[in-house]
C-alpha positions as CSV (number, residue, x, y, z in Angstrom):
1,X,-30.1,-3.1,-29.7
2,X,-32.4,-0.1,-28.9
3,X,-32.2,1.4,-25.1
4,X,-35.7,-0.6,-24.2
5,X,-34.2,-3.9,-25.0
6,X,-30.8,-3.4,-23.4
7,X,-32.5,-2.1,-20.3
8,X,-34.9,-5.3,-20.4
9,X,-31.8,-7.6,-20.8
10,X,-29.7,-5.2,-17.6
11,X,-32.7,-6.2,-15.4
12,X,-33.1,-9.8,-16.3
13,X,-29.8,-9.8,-15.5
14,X,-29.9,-8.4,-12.3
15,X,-33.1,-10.2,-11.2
16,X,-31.0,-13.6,-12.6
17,X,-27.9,-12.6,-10.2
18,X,-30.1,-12.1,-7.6
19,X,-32.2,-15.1,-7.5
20,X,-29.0,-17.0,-7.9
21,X,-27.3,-15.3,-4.6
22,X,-30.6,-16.1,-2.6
23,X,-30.7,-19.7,-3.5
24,X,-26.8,-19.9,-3.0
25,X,-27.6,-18.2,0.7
26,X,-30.4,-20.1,1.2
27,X,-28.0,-23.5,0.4
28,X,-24.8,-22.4,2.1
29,X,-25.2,-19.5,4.5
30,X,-24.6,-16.0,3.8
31,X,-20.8,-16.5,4.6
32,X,-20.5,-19.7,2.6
33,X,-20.9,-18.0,-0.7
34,X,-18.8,-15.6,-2.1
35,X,-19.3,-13.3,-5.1
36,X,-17.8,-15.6,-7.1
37,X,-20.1,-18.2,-6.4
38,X,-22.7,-15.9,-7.2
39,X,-20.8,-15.0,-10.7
40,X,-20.5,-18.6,-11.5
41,X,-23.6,-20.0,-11.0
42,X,-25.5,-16.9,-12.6
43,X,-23.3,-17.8,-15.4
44,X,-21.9,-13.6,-15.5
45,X,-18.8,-12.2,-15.0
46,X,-17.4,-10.4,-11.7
47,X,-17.3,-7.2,-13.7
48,X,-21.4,-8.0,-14.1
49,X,-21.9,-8.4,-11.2
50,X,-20.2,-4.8,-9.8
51,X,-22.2,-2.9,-12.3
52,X,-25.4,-4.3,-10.8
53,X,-24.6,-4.7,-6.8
54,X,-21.6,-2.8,-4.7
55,X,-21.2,-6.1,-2.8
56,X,-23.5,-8.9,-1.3
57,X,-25.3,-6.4,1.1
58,X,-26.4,-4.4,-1.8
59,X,-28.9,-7.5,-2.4
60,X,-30.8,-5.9,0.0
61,X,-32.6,-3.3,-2.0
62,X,-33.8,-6.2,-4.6
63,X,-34.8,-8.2,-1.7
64,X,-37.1,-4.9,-0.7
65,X,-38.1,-4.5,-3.8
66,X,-39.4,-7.9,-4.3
67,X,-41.7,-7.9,-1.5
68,X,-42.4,-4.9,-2.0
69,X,-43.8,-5.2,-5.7
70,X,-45.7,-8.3,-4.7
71,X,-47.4,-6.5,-2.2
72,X,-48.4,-3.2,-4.2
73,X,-50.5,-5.6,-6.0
74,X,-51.9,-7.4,-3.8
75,X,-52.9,-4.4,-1.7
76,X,-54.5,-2.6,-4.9
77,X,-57.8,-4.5,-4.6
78,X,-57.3,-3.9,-0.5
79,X,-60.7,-2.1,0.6
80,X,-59.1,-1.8,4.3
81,X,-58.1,1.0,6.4
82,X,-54.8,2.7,5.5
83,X,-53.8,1.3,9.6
84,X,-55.0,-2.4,8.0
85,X,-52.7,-1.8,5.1
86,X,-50.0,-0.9,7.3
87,X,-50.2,-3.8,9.6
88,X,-50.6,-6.0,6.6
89,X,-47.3,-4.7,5.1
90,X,-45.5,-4.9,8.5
91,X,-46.9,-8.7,9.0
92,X,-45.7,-9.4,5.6
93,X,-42.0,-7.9,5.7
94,X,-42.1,-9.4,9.1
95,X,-42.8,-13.0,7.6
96,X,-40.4,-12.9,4.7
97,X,-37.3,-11.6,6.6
98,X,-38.1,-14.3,9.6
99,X,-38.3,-17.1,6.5
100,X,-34.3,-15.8,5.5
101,X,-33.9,-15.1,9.3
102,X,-30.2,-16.0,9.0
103,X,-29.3,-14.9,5.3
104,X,-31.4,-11.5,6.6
105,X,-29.5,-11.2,9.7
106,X,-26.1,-11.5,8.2
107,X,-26.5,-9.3,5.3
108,X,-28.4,-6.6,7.2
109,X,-25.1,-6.4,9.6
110,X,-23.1,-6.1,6.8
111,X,-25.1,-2.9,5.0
112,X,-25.4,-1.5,8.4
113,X,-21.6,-2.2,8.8
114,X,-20.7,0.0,5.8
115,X,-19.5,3.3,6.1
116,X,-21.8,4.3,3.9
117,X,-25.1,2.9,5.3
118,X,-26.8,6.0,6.3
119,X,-26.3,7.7,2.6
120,X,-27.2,4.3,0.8
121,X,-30.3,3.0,3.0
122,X,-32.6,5.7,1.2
123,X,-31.9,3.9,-1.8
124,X,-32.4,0.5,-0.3
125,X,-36.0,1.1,1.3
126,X,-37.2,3.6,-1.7
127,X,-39.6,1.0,-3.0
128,X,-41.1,0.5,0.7
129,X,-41.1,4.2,1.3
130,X,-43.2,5.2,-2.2
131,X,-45.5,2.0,-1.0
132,X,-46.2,3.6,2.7
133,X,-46.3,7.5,1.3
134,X,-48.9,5.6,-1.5
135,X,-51.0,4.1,2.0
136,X,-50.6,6.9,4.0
137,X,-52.5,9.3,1.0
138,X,-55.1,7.3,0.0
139,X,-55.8,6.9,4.1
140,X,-55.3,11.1,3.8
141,X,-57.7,11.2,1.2
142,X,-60.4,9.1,3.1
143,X,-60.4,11.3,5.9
144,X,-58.8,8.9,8.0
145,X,-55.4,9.6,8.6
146,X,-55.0,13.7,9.7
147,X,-54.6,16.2,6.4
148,X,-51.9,18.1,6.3
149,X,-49.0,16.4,7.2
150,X,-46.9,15.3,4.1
151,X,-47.3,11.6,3.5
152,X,-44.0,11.1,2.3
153,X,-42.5,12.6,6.0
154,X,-45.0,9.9,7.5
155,X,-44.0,7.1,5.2
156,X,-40.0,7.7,5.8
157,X,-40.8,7.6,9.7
158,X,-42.5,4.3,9.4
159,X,-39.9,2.9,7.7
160,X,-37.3,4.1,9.5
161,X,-38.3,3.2,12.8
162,X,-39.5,-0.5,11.1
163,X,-35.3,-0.5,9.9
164,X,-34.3,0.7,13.1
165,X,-36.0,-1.6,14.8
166,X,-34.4,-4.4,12.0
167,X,-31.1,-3.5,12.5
168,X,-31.5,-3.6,16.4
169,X,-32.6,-7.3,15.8
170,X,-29.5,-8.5,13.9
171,X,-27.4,-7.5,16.8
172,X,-29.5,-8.3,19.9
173,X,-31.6,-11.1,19.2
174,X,-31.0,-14.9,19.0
175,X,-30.2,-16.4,15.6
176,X,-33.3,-18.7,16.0
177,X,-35.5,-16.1,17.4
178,X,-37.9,-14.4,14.6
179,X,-38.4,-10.7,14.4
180,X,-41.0,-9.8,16.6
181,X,-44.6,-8.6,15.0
182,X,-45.5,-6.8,18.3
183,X,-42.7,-3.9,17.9
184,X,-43.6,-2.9,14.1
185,X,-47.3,-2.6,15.1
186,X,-46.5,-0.6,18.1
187,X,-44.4,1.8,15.3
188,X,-47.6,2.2,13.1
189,X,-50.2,2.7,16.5
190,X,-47.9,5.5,17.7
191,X,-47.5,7.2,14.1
192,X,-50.6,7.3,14.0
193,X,-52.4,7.6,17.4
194,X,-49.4,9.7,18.8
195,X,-47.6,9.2,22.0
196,X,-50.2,11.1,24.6
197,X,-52.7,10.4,26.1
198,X,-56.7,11.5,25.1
199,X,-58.5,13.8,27.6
């Protein structure tokens, strides 16, 4: 099998766990489905599993990246404003983490719980990082957003405040109670407006 194929087959196999755990969450809860649940009805072995995902929170990354990809396409024919990007990204991780509200909840707490978080969350918002540093250049290049400033510094402060603000949510908010729009667009007007106040 040459290395294209094999890698082909590793991420069908990867996207095919994945799917699997989502519908399983999306059936049973979070809690209600263990790894072997996962294993069984993805038709893999544990072993499989481990060499694709550390545990259930490491879903979280292909979660990310799913969203992600869909909306990198959808926002390269997107004649907006690099802010009108930005909110339309914000609105759209907004609506797909309040539609898995519960799943989201319970397996965000559980990265965040790791000892490892810090070190692995890099890894897990990469894909929504490369999108922002991708908005924020273009908005660079079009003389709207200031020159100068590295976009990938401006991307990673976006989407650390947006996880911050995330993590925050699966700790103080109601189960039943969506993630709030208002806070994520507040992030994006003072990234890029600034905190003070015109003369």
């Amino acid at each position: 099998m040459t290395g294209t194929r094999r890698a082909r087959k590793k991420e069908r196999t990867r996207r095919e766990i994945y799917r699997t755990a989502m519908s399983l969450f999306a059936e049973n809860g979070y809690d209600g489905v263990t790894i072997e649940d996962i294993c069984r009805n993805a038709s893999v072995a544990k072993a499989t599993f481990f060499l694709h995902f550390e545990n259930k929170a490491a879903l979280l990354k292909d979660f990310n990246d799913e969203i992600t990809q869909a909306l990198a396409e959808r926002l390269s024919g997107h004649e907006g404003t690099a802010e009108e990007q930005l909110v339309l990204l914000s609105s759209a991780f907004r609506e797909a983490w309040e539609g898995n509200a519960h799943v989201m909840r319970k397996m965000l707490r559980e990265f965040v719980d790791q000892p490892t978080a810090i070190a692995k969350a890099a890894t897990v918002n990469e894909s929504v990082v490369d999108l922002v540093t991708d908005i924020v250049r273009r908005g660079q290049a079009r003389g709207e957003l200031r020159a100068g400033l590295p976009p990938e510094l401006a991307a990673v402060s976006i989407v650390s405040t947006w996880s911050a603000i995330a993590a925050w949510w699966t700790t103080h908010a109601d189960a039943s109670e969506p993630l709030a729009d208002t806070p994520t667009l507040q992030v994006i007007d003072i990234t890029l407006n600034g905190l003070r106040t015109r003369p």
